[in-house]
C-alpha positions as CSV (number, residue, x, y, z in Angstrom):
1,X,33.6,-171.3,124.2
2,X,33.6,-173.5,127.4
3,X,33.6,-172.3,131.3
4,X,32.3,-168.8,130.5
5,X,30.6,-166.8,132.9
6,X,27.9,-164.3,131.7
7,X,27.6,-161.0,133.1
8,X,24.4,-158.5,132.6
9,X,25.0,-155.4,134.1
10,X,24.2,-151.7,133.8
11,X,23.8,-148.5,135.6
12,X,19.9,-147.5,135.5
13,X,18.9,-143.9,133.6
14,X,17.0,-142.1,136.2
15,X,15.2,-140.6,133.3
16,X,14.6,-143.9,131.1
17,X,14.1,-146.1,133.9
18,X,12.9,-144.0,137.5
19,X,11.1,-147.6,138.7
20,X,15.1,-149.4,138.5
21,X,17.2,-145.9,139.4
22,X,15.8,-145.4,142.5
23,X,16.8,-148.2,144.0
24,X,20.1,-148.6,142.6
25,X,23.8,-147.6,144.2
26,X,25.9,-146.9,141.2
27,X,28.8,-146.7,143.4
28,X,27.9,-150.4,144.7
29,X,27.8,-151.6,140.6
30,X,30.8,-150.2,139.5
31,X,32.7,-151.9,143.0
32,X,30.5,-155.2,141.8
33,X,32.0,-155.3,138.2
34,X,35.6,-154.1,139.3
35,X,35.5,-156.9,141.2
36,X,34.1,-159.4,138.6
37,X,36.9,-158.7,136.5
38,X,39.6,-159.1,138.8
39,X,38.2,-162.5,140.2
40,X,37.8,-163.9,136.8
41,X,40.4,-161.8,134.7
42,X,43.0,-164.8,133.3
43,X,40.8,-167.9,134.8
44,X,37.8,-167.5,133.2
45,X,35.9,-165.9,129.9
46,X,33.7,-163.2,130.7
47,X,31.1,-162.5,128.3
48,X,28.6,-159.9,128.3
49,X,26.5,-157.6,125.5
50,X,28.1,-154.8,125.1
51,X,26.8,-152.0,127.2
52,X,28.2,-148.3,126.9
53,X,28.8,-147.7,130.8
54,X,29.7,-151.5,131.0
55,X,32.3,-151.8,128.4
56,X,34.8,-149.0,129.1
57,X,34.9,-149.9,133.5
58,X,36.1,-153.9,132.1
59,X,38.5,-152.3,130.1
60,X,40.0,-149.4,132.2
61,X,40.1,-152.6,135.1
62,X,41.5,-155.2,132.8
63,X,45.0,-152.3,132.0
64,X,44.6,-151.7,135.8
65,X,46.1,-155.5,136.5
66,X,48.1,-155.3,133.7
67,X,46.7,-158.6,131.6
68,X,46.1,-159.3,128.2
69,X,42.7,-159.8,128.1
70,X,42.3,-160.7,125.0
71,X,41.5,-164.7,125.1
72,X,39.8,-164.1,128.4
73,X,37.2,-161.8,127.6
74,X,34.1,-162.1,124.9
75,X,32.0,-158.6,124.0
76,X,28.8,-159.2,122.1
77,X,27.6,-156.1,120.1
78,X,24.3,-155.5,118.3
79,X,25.2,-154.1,115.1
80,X,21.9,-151.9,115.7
81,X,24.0,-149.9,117.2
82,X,26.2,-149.4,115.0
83,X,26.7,-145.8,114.6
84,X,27.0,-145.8,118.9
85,X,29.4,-148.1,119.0
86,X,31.9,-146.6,122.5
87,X,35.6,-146.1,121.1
88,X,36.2,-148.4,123.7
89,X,35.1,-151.5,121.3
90,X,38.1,-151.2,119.0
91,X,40.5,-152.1,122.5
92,X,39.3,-155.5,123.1
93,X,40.5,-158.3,120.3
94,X,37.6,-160.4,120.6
95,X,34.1,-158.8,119.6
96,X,31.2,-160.3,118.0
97,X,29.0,-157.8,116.2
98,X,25.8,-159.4,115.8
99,X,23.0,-158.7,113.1
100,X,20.6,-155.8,113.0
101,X,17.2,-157.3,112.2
102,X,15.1,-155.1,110.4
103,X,16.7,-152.3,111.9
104,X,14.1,-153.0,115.3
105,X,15.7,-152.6,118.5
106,X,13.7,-155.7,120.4
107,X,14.2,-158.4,117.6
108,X,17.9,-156.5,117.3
109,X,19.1,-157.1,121.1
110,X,16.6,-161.0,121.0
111,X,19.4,-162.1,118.4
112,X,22.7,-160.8,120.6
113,X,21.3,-162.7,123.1
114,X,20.6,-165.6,121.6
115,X,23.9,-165.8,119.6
116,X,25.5,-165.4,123.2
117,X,23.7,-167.8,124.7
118,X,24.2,-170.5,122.2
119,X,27.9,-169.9,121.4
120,X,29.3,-170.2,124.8
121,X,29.0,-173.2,127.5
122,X,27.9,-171.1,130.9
123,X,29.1,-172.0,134.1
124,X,27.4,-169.1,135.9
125,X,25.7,-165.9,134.8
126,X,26.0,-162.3,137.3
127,X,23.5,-159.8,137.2
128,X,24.4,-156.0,138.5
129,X,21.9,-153.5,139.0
130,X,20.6,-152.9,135.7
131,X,17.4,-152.4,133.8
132,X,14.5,-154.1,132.1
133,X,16.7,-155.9,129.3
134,X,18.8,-157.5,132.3
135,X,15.7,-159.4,133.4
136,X,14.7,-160.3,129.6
137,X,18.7,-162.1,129.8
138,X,17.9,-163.5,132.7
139,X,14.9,-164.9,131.7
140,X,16.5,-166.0,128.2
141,X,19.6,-167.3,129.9
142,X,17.5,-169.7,132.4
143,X,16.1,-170.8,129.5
144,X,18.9,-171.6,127.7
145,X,21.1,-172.9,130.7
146,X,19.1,-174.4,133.4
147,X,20.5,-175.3,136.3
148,X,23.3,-172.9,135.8
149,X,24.5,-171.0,138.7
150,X,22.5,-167.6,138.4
151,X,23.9,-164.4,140.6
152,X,21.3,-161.5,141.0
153,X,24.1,-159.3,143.3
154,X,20.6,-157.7,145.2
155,X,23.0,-155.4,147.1
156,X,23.3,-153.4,143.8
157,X,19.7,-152.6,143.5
158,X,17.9,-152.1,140.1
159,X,16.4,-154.8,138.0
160,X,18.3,-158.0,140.3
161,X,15.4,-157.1,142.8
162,X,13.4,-158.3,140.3
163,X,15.1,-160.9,139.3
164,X,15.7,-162.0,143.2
165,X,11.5,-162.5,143.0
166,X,11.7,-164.4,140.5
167,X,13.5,-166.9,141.8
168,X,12.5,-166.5,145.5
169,X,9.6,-168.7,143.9
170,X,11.0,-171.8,143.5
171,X,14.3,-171.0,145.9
172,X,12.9,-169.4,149.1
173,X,16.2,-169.9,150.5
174,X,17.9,-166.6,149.0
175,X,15.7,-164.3,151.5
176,X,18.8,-164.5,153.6
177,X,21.6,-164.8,150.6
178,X,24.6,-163.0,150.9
179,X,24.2,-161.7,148.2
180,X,21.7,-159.1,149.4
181,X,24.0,-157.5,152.2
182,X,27.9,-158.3,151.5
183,X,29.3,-155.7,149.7
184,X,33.1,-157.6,150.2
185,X,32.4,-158.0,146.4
186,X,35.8,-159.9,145.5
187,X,35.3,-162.1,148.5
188,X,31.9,-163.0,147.3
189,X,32.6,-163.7,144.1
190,X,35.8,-166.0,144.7
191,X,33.0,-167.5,146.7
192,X,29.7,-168.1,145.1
193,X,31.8,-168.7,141.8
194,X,34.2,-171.3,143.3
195,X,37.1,-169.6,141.6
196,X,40.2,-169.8,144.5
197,X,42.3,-166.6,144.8
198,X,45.1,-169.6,144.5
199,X,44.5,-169.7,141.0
200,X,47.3,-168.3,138.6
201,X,46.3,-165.9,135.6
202,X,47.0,-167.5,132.5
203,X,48.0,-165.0,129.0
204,X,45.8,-167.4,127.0
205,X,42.9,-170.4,127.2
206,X,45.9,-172.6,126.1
207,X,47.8,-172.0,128.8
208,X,45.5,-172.7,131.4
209,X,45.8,-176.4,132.7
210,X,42.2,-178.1,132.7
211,X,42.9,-179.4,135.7
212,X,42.4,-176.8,138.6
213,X,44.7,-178.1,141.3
214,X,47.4,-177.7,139.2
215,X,46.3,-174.1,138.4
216,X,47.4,-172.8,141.7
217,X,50.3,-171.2,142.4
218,X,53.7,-173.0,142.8
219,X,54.2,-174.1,146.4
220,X,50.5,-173.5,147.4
């Protein structure tokens, strides 16, 4: 699948994770991935591993705006996790359950990534708050897609503070990003993701003109 955008996001467990939680603003996440959605919702494919916070806010936002998001988004699920699977799963048409390897959690969540990383053509990838496994996408992502516009949204806290080092190395420039104060999170996505508010919302990928211009609404 062409044009995607990957998103790695989660809401840090205080108790599994006290070095991510405390400097995450779940409120801030679940504004950043509302607004994800409705930027992309009917222009673009969002993919992301299924996550059990993660999964059920896309879908409660995608019946929110009332569009089919069937074609438009992609969920990836380990099939390690099989018997944890959130009821919200069976709602969205287009789920790849990839395999558990020797039932082993690391080598489990490795191969979701990698199947997601080498089925889909990337545009950009957003991280939101999140944990350790968010920096071991981001790492496998950059590998995968360099060059690819990468989105640590530092004004969610967790694990894109991490990530925001990471890349501070070789891009000093993102000490004063945007991304670390505006919390306008629809704004700054229509922005840093070049996707134009003008843009219709297509029912399918077939639908969708390839060229953008003629994407935008009639008369604009």
């Amino acid at each position: 699948m062409e044009n995607c955008i990957f998103l790695s996001a989660s809401v840090p467990d205080p108790i599994r994770a006290p070095e991510y939680s405390e400097s995450s603003n779940s409120v801030a996440i679940t504004s950043a991935v509302r607004a994800l959605v409705h930027v992309t919702l009917g222009r673009r494919v969002l993919v992301w591993g299924g996550h059990p916070a993660i999964t059920p806010m896309i879908k409660v936002v995608a019946e929110e705006m009332g569009v089919d998001y069937g074609d438009w988004v992609k969920l990836y699920q380990s099939s390690f996790f099989e018997d944890k699977f959130p009821e919200d799963n069976k709602k969205f048409k287009n789920v790849v359950y990839t395999e558990n390897i020797q039932n082993d959690l690391s080598k489990s969540l490795f191969r979701m990534r990698e199947c997601m990383f080498h089925e889909n053509k990337f545009n950009a990838a957003v991280f939101i708050g999140g944990m350790g496994g968010i920096v071991d996408e981001f790492n496998l992502f950059h590998k995968c897609h360099p060059g690819k516009n990468v989105l640590p949204v530092t004004s969610t806290g967790g694990a894109t503070l991490e990530i925001e080092k990471i890349l501070k190395k070789s891009n000093p420039e993102l000490l004063d990003s945007d991304l670390n104060f505006d919390m306008d999170y629809i704004r700054l996505f229509h922005r840093k993701l070049g996707i134009s508010p003008k843009e219709e919302r297509f029912t399918n990928l077939e639908s969708q003109p390839d060229d953008i211009q003629q994407r935008y609404w009639k008369g604009v």
